[in-house]
ROMIDO-147307 format. One record per residue (C-alpha): residue number from 1; x, y, z. Coordinates in steps of 0.5 Angstrom, whole numbers, always signed. Each point is the difference from the previous one (the first is absolute). Example, Ala and Ser with C-alpha at 12.3 -4.5 7.8 and 13.67 -1.06 7.14 Angstrom:
2
1/+25/-9/+16
2/+2/+7/-2
END
This chain:
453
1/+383/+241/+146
2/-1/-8/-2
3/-6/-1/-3
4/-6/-4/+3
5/+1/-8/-1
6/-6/-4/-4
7/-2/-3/+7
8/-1/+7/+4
9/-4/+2/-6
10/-5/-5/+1
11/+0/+1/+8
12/-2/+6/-2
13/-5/-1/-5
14/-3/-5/+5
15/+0/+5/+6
16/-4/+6/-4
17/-5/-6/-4
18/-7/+0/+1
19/+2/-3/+6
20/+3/+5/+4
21/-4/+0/+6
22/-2/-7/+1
23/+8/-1/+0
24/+1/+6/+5
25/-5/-2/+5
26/+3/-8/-1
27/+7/+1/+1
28/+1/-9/+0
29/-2/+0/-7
30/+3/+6/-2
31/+7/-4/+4
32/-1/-6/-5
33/-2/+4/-6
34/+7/+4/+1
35/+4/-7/+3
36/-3/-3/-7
37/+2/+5/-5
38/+8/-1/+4
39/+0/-8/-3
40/-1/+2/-7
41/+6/+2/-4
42/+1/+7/-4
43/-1/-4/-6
44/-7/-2/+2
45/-1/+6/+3
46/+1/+4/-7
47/-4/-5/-3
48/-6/+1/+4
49/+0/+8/-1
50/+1/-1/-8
51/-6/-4/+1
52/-5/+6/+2
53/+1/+2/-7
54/-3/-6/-3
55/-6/+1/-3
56/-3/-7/-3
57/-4/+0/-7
58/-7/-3/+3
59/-5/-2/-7
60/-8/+0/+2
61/-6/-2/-6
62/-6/+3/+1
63/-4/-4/-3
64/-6/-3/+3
65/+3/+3/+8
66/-7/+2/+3
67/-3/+6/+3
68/-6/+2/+3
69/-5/+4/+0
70/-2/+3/+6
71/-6/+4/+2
72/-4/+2/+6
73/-4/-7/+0
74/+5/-6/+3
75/-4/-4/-3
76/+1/+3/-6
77/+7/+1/-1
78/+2/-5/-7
79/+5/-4/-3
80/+3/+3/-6
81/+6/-2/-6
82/+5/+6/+0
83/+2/+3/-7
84/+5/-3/-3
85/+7/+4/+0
86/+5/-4/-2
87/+5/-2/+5
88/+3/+5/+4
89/+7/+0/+2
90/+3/+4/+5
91/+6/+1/+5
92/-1/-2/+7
93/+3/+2/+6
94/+1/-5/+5
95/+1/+0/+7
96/+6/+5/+4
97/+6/-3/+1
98/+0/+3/+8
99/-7/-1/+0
100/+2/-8/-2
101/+6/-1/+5
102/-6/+2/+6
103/-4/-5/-3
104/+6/-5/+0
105/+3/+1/+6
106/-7/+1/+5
107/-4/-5/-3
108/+0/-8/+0
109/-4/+0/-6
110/+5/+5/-4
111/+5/-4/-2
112/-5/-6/-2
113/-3/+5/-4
114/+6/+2/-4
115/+1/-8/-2
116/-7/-1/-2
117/-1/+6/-4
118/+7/-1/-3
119/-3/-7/-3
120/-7/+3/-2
121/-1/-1/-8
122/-6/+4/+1
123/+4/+6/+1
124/+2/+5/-3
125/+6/+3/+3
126/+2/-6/+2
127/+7/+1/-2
128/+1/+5/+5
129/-2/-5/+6
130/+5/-4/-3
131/+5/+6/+0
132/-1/+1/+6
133/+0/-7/+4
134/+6/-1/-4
135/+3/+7/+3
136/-3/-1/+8
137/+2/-5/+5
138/-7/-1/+1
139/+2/-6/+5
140/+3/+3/+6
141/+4/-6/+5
142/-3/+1/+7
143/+5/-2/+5
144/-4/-3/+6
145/+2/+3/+7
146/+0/-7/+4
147/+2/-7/-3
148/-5/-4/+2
149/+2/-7/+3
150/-5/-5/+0
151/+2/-5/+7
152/-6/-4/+1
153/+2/-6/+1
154/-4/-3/-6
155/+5/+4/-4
156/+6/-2/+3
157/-2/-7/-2
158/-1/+1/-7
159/+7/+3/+0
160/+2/-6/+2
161/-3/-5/-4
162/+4/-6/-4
163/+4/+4/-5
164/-2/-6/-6
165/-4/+2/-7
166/-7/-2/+1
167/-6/+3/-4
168/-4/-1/+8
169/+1/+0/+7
170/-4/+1/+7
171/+2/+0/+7
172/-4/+3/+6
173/+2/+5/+6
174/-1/-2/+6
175/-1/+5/+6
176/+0/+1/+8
177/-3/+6/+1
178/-1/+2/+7
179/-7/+1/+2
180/-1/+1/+8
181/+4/-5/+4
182/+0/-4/-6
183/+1/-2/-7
184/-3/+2/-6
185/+2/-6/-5
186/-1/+2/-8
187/+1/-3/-6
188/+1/+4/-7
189/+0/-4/-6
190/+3/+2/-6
191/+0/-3/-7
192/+3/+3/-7
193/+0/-2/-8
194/+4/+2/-4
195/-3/+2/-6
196/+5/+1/-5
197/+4/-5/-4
198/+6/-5/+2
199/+1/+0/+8
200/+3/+6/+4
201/+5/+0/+6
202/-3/+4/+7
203/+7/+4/+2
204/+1/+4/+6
205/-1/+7/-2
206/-6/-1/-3
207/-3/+2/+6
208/+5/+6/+1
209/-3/+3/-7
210/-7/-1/+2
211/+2/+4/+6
212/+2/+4/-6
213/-5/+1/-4
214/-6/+1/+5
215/+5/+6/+2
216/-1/+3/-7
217/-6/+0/+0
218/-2/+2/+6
219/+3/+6/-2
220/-4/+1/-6
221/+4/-2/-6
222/-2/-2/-6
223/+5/-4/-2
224/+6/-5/+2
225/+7/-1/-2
226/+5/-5/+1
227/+4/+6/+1
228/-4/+3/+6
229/-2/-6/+4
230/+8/-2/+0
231/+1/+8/+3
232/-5/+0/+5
233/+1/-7/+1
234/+6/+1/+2
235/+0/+7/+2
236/+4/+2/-4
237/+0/+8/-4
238/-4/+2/-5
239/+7/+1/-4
240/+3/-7/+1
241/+0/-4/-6
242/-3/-7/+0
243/+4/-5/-4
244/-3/-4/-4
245/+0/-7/+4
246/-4/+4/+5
247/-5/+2/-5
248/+0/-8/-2
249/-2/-1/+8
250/-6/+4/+0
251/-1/-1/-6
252/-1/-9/+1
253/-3/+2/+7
254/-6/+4/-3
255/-2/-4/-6
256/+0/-6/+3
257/-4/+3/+7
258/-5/+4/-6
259/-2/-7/-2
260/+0/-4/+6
261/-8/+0/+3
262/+0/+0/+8
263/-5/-3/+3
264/+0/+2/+8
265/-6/-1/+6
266/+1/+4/+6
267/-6/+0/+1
268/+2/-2/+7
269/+5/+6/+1
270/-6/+5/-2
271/-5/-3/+5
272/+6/+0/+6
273/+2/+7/-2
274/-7/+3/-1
275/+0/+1/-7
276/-6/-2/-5
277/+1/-7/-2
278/+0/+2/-8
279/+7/+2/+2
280/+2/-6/+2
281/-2/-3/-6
282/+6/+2/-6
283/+1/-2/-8
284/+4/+3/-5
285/+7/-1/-3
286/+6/+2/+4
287/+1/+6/-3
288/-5/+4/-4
289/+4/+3/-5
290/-2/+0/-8
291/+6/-2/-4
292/+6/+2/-1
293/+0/+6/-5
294/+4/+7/-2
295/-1/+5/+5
296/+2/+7/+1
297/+2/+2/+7
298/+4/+7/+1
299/+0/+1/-8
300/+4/-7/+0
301/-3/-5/-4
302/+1/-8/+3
303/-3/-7/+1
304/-6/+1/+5
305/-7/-2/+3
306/-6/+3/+2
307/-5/-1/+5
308/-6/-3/-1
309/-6/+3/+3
310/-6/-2/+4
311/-7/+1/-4
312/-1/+6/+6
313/+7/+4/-3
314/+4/-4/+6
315/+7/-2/-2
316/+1/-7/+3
317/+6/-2/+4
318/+3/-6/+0
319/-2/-6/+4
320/+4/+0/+6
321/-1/+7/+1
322/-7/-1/+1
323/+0/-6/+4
324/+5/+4/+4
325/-5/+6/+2
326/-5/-4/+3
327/+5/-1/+6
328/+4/+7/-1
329/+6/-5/-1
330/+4/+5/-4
331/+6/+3/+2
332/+1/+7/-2
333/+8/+1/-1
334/+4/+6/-2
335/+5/+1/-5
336/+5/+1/+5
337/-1/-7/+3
338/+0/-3/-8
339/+7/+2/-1
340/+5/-3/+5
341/+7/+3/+1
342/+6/-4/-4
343/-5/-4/-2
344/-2/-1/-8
345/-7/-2/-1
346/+1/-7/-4
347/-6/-3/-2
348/+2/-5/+6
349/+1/+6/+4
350/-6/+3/-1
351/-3/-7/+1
352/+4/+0/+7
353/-2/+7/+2
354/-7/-2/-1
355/+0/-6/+4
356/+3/+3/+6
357/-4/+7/+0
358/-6/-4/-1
359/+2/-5/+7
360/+2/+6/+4
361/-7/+3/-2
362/-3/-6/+2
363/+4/-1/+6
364/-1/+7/+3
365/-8/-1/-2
366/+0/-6/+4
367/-2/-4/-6
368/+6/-5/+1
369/+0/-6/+5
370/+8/+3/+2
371/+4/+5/-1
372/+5/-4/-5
373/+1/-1/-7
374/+4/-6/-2
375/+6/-1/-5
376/-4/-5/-4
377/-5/+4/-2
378/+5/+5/-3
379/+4/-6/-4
380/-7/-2/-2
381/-2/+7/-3
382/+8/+1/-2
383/-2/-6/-4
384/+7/-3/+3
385/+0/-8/-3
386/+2/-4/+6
387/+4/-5/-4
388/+4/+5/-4
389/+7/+1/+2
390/-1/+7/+0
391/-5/-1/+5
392/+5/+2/+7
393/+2/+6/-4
394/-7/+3/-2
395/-3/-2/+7
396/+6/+5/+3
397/-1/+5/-4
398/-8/+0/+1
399/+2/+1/+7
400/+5/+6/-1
401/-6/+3/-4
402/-6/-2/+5
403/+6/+4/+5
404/+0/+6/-3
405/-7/+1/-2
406/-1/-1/+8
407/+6/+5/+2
408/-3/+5/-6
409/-8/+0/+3
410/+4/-1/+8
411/+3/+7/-2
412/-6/+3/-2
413/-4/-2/+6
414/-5/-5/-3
415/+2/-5/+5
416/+4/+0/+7
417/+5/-5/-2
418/+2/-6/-2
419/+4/-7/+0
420/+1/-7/-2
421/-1/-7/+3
422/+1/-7/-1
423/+4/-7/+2
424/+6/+3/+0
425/+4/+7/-1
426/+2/-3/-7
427/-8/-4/+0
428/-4/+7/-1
429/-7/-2/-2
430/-3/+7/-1
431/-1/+7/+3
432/-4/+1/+7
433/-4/+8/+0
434/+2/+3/+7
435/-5/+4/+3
436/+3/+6/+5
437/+0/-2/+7
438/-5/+5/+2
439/-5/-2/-5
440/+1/-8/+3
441/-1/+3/+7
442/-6/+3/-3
443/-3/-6/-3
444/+2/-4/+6
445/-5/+4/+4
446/-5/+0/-5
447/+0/-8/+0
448/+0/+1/+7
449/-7/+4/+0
450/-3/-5/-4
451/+2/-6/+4
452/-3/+3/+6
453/-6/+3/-4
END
């Protein structure tokens, strides 16, 4: 009989601790407690165990500790020096290592815990916390189920902003929101600073990483990597790795969106969509991210961010995240859709698909004037100068991959079909959405309807 591995017998120890009935009566924690000890390797696992061995040496003075001398009288209870001791020492006992993966894994607080009392001088057996956060992965990366796409129309401007340095820009989003028979013009000012040093450069996949965060957070991760916000950007699985240019992608994005303070008024949008006016009324950076630090995730150390929390214990999610809840313009996009068949997700192509699942959305929602997504706005988001001699090949080839992330979402049944248009059969201006020729006669009759009416 091969004998019972190290991971086994903390699985064991964990489901006869003290909190053998609770786990029994919650099997969802009992899951995530079994699922957490799998993640640790068979060296962690030995030195967690060696661990309910260690007794500290814990040192008190009894000098001057008061004690009281009680009586039947309450108001005669008294304040009195105790007898001097000396110093006692003693051995303690600290907490289970069972009892303490049940208190890393179901509660929040848990692994908070662990870091603050690791760096406690105060006490005394610190030297244990500190084994122990060294040991654990007390950071667990949460991958999100859904990407969130932000596809409002005040986004996609930023998206698209001049791609120049500069330490400040504005713009407005203007909006013709249906209202009745009629039309409902909004305007939504936006203006941003960037606090650090020297001037920064807006890139396109900024916005594709705010995306990505506010994901992360969703999901209740407690801190960030370069690394996890390139996989679930791209879609990718957890064992891929990320190269380090990718890493410096993130990286860029996030420091400079961390320091660029945003101001939005959509106080308007609020009023429209009958929400408080407050909400309306936003001031924060782009992303609320502390600085870059090492971080622990999965037992892996690397370069990170955490959260930064509101003065009620809220994390507070990027900007563009928020503004978009108040119009619930977020697309919710599975991880199917983020990776496309044949296709490598490129920083450009990340870019490109982003882009193009966003109109679709904006197209079958009817937030979009027409059903068409014009070439040069993708040469313009690829980043394709007009007067480099590259430009015809750049162009073809961002049309080839605008033609499969179509054919791939066609596919899968996001949209009925599609095809090009323009001056010529060698001229081709963009891609035009196709509804089903059921769904045309449909709205036909309901435009015919409202006429009447």
């Amino acid at each position: 009989m091969s004998e019972v591995s190290y991971k086994e017998r903390l699985k064991e120890n964990v489901l006869s601790s003290s909190w053998e009935e609770e786990l029994k009566a919650s099997p969802e924690v009992r899951t995530a407690i079994l699922d957490y000890i799998d993640q640790l390797s068979e060296d962690q696992a030995s030195a967690l165990l060696a661990l309910d061995e260690f007794r500290p040496t814990v040192t008190a003075e009894t000098k001057d500790v008061p004690q009281f001398v009680i009586t039947k009288d309450p108001e005669g209870v008294q304040r009195v020096p105790s007898e001097d001791l000396g110093v006692i020492t003693y051995e303690q006992q600290p907490i289970r290592i069972a009892d303490l993966l049940v208190m890393v894994t179901a509660s929040k607080n848990g692994r908070d815990f662990i870091r603050g009392a690791a760096s406690d001088p105060a006490d005394q057996v610190s030297s244990y916390w500190k084994q122990i956060a060294e040991i654990l992965p007390v950071e667990r990366a949460t991958r999100p189920e859904n990407y969130p796409l932000i596809t409002t129309a005040l986004a996609q401007d930023f998206r698209s902003l001049p791609q120049k340095e500069t330490r400040r820009f504005t713009f407005s989003t203007p909006q013709d929101i249906p209202r009745g028979r009629g039309v409902k013009h909004l305007i939504t000012p936006v203006t941003a600073e960037y606090t650090g040093e020297g001037k920064i450069t807006l890139q396109p996949i900024d916005l594709s990483i705010v995306s990505a965060v506010a994901g992360l957070l969703e999901a209740g991760n407690m801190v960030i990597t370069p690394a996890m916000v390139w996989r679930w950007m791209a879609g990718l699985p957890e064992s891929t790795k990320v190269t380090k240019h990718q890493e410096k992608i993130v990286t860029d994005a996030i420091e400079r969106m961390r320091l660029t303070k945003m101001t939005i008024d959509a106080t308007e949008e609020a009023q429209h969509y009958r929400k408080d006016a407050k909400l309306g009324s936003l001031d924060q950076n782009i992303l609320m991210l502390t600085g870059a630090k090492m971080v622990s995730v999965n037992g892996k150390k690397a370069q990170g961010w955490e959260p930064v929390f509101t003065k009620k214990g809220s994390v507070i999610l990027p900007i563009l995240y928020v503004h978009a809840q108040i119009s619930g313009q977020i697309q919710s996009v599975n991880s199917e859709d983020l990776r496309i068949e044949d296709l490598s997700m490129t920083e450009k192509n990340i870019v490109l698909r982003d882009v193009i699942l966003t109109n679709l959305h904006r197209i079958t929602s009817g937030k979009a004037k027409g059903n068409r997504i014009s070439y040069s706005q993708l040469y313009k988001i690829a980043k394709i100068d007009e007067a480099s001699k590259t430009a015809r090949v750049e162009k073809k080839r961002v049309r080839e991959t605008v033609g499969k992330i179509l054919q791939d979402l066609k596919k899968k049944g996001r949209f009925y079909d599609f095809k090009e248009y323009g001056r010529s059969k060698t001229a081709r201006d963009g891609v035009e959405i196709l509804k089903a020729p059921a769904m045309i006669e449909t709205q036909s009759q309901e435009e015919k309807s409202a006429e009447r009416a």
